[in-house]
C-alpha positions as CSV (number, residue, x, y, z in Angstrom):
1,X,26.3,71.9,-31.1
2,X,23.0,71.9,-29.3
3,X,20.5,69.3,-29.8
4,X,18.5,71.6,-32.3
5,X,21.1,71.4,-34.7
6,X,21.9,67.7,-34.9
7,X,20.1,64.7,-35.8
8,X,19.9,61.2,-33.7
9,X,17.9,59.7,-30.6
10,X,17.6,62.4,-28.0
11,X,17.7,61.1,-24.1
12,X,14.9,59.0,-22.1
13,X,12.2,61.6,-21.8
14,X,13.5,64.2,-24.4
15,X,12.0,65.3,-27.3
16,X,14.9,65.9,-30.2
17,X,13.9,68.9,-33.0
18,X,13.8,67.3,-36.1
19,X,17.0,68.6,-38.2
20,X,16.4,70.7,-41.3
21,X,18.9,70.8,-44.5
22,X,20.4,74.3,-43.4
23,X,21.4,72.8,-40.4
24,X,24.1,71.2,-42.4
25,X,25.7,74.0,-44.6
26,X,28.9,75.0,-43.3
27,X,30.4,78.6,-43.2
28,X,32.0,78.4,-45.8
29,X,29.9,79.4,-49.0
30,X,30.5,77.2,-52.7
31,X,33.1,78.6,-54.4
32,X,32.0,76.8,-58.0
33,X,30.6,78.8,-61.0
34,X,27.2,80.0,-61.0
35,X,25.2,77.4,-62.5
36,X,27.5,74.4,-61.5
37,X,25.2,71.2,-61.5
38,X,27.5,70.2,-58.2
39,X,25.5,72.7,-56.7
40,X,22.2,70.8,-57.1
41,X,24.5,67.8,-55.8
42,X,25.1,69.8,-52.3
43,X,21.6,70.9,-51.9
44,X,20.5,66.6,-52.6
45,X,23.4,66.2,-50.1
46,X,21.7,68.7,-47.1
47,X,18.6,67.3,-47.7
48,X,19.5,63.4,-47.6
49,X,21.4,64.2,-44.2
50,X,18.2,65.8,-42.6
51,X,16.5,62.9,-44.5
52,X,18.4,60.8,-42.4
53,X,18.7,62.9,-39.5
54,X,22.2,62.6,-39.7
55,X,24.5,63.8,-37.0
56,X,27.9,65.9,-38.5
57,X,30.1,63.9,-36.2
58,X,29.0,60.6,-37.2
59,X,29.0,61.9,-40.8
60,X,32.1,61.4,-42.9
61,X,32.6,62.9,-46.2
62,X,35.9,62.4,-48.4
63,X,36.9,63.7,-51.4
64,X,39.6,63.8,-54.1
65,X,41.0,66.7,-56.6
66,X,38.3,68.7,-59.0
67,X,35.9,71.4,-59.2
68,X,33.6,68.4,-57.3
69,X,36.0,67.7,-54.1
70,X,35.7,71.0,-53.0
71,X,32.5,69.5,-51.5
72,X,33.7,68.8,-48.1
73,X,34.4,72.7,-47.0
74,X,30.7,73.1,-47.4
75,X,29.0,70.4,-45.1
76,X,28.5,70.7,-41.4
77,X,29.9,67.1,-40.9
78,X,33.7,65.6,-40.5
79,X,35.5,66.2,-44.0
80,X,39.0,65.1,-45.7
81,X,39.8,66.4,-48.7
82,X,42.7,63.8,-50.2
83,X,44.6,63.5,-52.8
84,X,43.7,63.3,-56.5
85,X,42.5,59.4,-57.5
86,X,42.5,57.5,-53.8
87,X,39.2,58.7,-51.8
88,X,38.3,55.4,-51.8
89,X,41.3,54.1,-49.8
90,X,41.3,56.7,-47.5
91,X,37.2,56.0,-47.0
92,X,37.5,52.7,-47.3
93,X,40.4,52.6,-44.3
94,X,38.0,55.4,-42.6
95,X,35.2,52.7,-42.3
96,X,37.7,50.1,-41.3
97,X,38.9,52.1,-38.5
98,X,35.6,53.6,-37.3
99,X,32.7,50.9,-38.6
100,X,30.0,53.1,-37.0
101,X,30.7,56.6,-39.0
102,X,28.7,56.8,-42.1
103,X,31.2,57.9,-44.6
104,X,30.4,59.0,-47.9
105,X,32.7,59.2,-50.7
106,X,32.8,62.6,-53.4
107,X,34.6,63.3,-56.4
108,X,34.4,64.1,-60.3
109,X,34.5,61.9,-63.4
110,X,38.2,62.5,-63.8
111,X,39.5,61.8,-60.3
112,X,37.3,58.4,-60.3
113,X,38.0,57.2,-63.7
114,X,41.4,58.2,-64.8
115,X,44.0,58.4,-62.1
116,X,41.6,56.6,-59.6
117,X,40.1,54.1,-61.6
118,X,41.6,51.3,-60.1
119,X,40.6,52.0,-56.4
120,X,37.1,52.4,-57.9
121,X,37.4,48.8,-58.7
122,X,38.4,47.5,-55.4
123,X,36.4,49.6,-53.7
124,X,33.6,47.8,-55.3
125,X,34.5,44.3,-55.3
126,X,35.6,44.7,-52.0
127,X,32.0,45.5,-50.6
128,X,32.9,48.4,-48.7
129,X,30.3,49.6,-46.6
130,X,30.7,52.6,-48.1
131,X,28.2,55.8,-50.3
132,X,30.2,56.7,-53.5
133,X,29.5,59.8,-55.7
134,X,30.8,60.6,-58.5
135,X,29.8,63.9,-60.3
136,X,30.1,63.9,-64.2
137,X,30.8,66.4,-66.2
138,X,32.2,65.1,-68.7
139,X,35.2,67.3,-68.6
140,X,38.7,68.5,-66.8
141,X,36.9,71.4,-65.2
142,X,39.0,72.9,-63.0
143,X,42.1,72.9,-65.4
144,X,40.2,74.9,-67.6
145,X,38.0,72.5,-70.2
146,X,40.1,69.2,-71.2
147,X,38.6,65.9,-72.1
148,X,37.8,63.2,-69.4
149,X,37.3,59.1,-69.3
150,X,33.3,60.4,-69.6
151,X,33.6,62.8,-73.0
152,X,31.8,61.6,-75.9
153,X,33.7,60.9,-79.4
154,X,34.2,64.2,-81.1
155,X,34.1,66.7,-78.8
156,X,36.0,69.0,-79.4
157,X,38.2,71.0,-76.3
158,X,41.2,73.0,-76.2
159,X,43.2,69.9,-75.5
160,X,41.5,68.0,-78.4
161,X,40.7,70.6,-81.1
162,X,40.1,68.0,-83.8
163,X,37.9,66.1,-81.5
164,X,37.7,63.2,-78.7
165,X,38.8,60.2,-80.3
166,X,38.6,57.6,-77.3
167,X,34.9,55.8,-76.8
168,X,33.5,57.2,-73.5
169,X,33.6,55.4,-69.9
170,X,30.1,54.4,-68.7
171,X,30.5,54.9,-64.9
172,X,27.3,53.0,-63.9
173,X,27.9,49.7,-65.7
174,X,31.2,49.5,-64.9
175,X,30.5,50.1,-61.4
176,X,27.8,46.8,-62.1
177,X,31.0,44.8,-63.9
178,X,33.0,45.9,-60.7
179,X,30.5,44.0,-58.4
180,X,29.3,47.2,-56.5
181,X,26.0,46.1,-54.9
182,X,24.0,49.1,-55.4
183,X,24.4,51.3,-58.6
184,X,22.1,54.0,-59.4
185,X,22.4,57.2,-62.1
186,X,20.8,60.5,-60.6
187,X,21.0,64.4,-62.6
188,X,21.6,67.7,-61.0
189,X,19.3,69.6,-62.4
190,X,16.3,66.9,-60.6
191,X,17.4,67.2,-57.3
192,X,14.5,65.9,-56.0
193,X,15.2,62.5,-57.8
194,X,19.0,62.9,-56.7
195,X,17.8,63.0,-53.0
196,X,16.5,59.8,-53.3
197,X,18.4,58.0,-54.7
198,X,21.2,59.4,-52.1
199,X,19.2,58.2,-49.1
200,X,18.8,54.8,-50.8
201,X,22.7,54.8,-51.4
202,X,23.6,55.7,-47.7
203,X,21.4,53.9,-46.5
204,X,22.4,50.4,-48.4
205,X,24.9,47.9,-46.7
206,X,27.7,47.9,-48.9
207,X,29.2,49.8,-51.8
208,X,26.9,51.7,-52.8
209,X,27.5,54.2,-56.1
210,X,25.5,57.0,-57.4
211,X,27.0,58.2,-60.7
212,X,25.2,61.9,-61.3
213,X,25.1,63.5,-64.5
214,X,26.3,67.0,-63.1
215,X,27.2,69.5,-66.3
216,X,30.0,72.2,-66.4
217,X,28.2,75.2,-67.5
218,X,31.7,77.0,-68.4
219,X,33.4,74.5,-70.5
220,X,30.2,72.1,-71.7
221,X,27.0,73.3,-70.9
222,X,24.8,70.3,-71.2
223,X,21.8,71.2,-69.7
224,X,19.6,71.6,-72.1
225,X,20.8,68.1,-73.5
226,X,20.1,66.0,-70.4
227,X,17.1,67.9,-69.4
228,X,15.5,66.6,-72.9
229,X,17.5,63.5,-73.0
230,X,17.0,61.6,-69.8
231,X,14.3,59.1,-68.3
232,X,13.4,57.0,-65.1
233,X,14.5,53.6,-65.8
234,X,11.9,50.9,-66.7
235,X,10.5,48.6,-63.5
236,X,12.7,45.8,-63.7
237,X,14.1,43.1,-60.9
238,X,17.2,45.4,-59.0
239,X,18.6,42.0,-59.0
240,X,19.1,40.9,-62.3
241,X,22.3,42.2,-63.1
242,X,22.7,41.5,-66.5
243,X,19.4,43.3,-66.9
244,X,20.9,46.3,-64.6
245,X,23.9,46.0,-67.2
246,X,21.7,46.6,-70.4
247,X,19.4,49.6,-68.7
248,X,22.5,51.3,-67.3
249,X,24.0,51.2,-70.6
250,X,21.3,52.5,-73.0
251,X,22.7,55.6,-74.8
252,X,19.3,57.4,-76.6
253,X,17.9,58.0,-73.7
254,X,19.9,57.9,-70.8
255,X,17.9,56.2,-67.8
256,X,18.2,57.8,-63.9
257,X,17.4,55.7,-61.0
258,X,18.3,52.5,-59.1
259,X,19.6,49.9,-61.6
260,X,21.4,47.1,-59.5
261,X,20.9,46.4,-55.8
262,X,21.3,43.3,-54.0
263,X,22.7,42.6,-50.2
264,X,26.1,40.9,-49.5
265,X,28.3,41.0,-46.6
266,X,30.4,44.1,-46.6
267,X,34.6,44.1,-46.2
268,X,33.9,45.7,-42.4
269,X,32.1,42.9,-41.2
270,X,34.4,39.8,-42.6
271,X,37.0,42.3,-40.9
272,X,35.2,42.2,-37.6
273,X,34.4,38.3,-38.2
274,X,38.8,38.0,-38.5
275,X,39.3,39.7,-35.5
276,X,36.8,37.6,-33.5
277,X,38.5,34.4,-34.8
278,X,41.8,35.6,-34.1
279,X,40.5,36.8,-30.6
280,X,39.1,32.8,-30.1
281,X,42.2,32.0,-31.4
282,X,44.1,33.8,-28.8
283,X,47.3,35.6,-29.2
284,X,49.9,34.7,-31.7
285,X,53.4,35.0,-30.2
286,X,56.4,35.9,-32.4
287,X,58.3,33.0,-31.3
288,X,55.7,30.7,-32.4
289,X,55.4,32.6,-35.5
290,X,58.8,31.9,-36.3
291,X,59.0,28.1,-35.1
292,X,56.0,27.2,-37.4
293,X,57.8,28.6,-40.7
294,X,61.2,27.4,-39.8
């Protein structure tokens, strides 16, 4: 790709274009449902990369199973689209591997909270230096309308014609309980806000996860709901994380924005501080191995 089309430092004496959002969609067009809040998600996504004057292969984006992970196809940047529940290995052993990619992590409500809930976990406590997404619907989209972790009691699906009966999964305050190190709540339909908040994210050192209120318009049109139903959260210390807890758990009105940021050393760099000691250390023969647990 020429320089026009690609962010980063250009060469001594060079002057580098700056990098607009279409210089990140792919060929491939969305293939969601007209009206799909993941597509205010993608557009937040183009305009964080040229934000960040990001360049597509330094730029990593992963993804699970779900209307949502589909996301990959439509970025001009390196994409693997895994398998349903374990993005977060697969980025977390990306970042391991490659410490200077910036890799950021995609998927739905379902694929993060059901069958992948406990790599979310690890992922966080861990410290990966790693950007998590997760789009919420609320609902099994793309296997046509079933209840997920995030439904609210009572509603009522094909799969659950008398109703929900399981209390919904807040993503954001469990990613706080998980020990994630940035945790912020964004909505499609204010993509402006979502933009943000997604350059904040990526740009964080450590786990960093955005949950974002993204509705299904086929099988639970909420739009109307969250556009009258959601506020910024009040000004409050990013530190405090029992006071990150309470904001990110409020239920009348649901807040959007950064609730819980603090800096910690990530998994990559106690990796890179192992190898050093074990370089220092020098090589461990197997023979010695053996000898010392004899």
């Amino acid at each position: 790709m020429g320089d026009e089309a690609v962010g980063g430092k250009a060469a001594a004496g060079m002057t580098r274009a700056v990098v607009s959002p279409m210089a990140y969609r792919s060929e491939h067009k969305p293939t969601w449902c007209p009206g799909c809040g993941d597509f205010g998600v993608l557009n937040a996504i183009y305009r964080t990369m040229a934000d960040l004057q990001a360049r597509p292969e330094n730029f990593v984006i992963v993804s699970g199973i779900g209307c949502s992970s589909r996301l990959p196809e439509f970025v001009n940047a390196y994409g693997f689209h895994s398998v349903h529940g374990r993005l977060l290995p697969i980025a977390t052993g990306i970042k391991l591997a490659r410490p200077e990619l910036e890799v950021l992590a995609v998927g739905g409500d379902g694929d993060g909270l059901a069958i992948g809930g406990n790599h979310f976990m690890h992922a966080a406590r861990r410290n990966v230096d790693i950007a998590y997404v997760m789009m919420d619907n609320a609902v099994y989209g793309m296997t046509k309308g079933q209840p997920s972790p995030t439904s609210e009691m009572g509603m009522v699906t094909k799969a659950s014609p008398y109703g929900v009966l399981e209390r919904p999964i807040n993503p954001a305050a469990l990613a706080i309980a998980f020990g994630a190190t940035f945790v912020a709540r964004g909505y499609s339909g204010k993509p402006k806000d979502l933009e943000a908040l997604m350059v904040s994210a990526i740009s964080h050192k450590g786990f960093a996860f955005v949950h974002v209120v993204s509705p299904c318009v086929t099988f639970l049109d909420a739009f109307d709901y969250w556009q009258a139903n959601t506020i910024e959260v009040e000004a409050h210390d990013p530190e405090d994380r029992s006071e990150a807890f309470r904001l990110s758990s409020i239920t009348e009105k649901t807040r959007l924005g950064v609730f819980y940021q603090r800096e910690e050393e990530t998994l990559d760099e106690k990796y890179k501080g192992l190898r050093d000691r074990a370089l220092i250390a020098g090589r461990l023969k197997v023979e010695d191995f053996i000898r010392e647990y004899q």
